[in-house]
N, C-alpha and C positions, 0 to 999 in steps of 0.2 A: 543445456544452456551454459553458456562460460560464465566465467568472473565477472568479466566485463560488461556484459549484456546482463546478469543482475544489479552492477551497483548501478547500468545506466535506463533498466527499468526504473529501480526502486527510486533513482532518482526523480525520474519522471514521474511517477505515482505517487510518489511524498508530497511533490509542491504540489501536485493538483488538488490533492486531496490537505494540503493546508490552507491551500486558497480556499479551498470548498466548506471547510469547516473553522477557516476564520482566525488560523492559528496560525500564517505565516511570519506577521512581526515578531514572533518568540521562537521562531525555529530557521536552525543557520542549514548549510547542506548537507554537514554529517547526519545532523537529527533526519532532515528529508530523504536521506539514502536508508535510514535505518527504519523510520515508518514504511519506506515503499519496499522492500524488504522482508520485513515482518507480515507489511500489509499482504504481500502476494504469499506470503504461507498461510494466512489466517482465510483471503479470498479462495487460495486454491484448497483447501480443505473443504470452506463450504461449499463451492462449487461441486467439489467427487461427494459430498453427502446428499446434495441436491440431483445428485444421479448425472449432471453434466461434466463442460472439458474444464479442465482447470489450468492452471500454464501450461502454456502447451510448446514455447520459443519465442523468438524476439519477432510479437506482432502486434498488433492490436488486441486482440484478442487478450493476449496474458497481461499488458496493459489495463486494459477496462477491468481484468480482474483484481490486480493488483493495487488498482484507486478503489474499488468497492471494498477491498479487505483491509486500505489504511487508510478508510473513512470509519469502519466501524473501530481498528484498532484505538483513533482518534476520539473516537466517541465516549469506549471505555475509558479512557485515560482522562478525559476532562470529565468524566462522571466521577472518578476517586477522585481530580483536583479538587472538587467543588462539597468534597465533604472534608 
């Protein structure tokens, strides 16, 4: 997968998953390329540990991945805000 097709996953996986976790008023598009980003290495890990496909190219697939892995990266980060 290119350059492009990551920052325009991750982009798409950031705001979903900001919308979904409530923290889009504090986050502009860089942060939302950078969550959806992270979020598809943290998804596609547990995915290959779960014995499944993990990104696999620019489809839905790596997508849905992607919003489940910067929903939980989201998760962790407002868990250390909140202490």
């Amino acid at each position: 997968m290119g350059i492009l097709a990551w920052i325009i996953i991750g982009a798409l996986a950031g705001w979903i998953a900001s919308k979904f976790m409530d923290t889009d008023a504090s986050m502009g598009a860089f942060a939302n390329i950078v969550v959806g980003i992270v979020g598809a290495m943290i998804g596609g890990f547990i995915m290959n540990m779960l014995g499944g496909v993990g990104i696999t190219g620019f489809n839905l697939w790596s997508l849905l991945v992607s919003v489940i892995g910067s929903v939980i990266l989201l998760w962790i980060l407002r868990m250390f805000k909140n202490r």
